[in-house]
N, C-alpha and C positions, 0 to 999 in steps of 0.2 A: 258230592255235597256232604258237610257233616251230619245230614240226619240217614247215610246212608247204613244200613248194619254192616259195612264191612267198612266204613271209612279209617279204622284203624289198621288195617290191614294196607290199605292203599297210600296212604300216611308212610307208613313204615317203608314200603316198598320206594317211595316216591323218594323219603328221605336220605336213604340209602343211594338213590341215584346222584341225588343234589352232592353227599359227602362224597361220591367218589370223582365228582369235577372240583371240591377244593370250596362249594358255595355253603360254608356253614351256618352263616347269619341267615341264611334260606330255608335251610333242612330245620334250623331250629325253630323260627316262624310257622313252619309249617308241624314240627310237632306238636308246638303249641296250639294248636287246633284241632285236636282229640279231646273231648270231655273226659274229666278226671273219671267219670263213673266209665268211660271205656276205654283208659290205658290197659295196654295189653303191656309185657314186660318190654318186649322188642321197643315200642316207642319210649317208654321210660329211658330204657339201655339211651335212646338217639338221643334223648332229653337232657340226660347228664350227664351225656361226655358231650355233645355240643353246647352246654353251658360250660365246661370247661375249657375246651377246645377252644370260645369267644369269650372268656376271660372274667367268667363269673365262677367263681369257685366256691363261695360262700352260698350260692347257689346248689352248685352242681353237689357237693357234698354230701347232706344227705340226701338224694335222688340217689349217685353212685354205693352208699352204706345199704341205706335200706335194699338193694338189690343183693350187693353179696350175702347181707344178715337171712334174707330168703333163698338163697343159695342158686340164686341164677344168674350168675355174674359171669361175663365172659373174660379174656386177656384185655380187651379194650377198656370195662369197665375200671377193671383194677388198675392199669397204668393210669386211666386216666383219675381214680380217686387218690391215688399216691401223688399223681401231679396237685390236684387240688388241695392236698393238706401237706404237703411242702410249698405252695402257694400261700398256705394261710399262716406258716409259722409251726405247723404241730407235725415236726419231722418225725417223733417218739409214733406217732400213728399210725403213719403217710407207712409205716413200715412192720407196723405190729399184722 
């Protein structure tokens, strides 16, 4: 349950299962179910590349920025912010 003190752990672990059968509209549902006071980065990471990954880019954007600008960005998060600002037009970015 979400008043569990590991529910973001479990989130994380569960969303991970969902992305790797292909169920993004699921995993994404389900991140969204961590209170912002206990996003850990792992859920954030599932947060905005599964808003991109289902077609919210304007979205996913800053979610995917503010992770690198803190410097926990994995190869996922970056392909996937490069997709999202060549999605929105700002190719000069998507590459800087």
């Amino acid at each position: 349950p979400e008043t569990c003190t590991a529910h973001a752990s479990w989130v994380a672990m569960a969303a991970e299962a969902l992305i790797g059968e292909g169920r993004f509209a699921d995993a994404l549902r389900l991140a969204n179910t961590v209170a912002t006071t206990d996003l850990t980065d792992t859920v954030l990471e599932h947060r905005g590349v599964l808003l991109q990954w289902t077609g919210d880019d304007r979205a996913a954007e800053p979610v995917l920025a503010s992770l690198i600008d803190r410097g926990v960005a994995s190869a996922r998060v970056v392909a996937a912010l490069v997709d999202a600002r060549r999605a929105l037009g700002d190719v000069d970015a998507a590459w800087a």
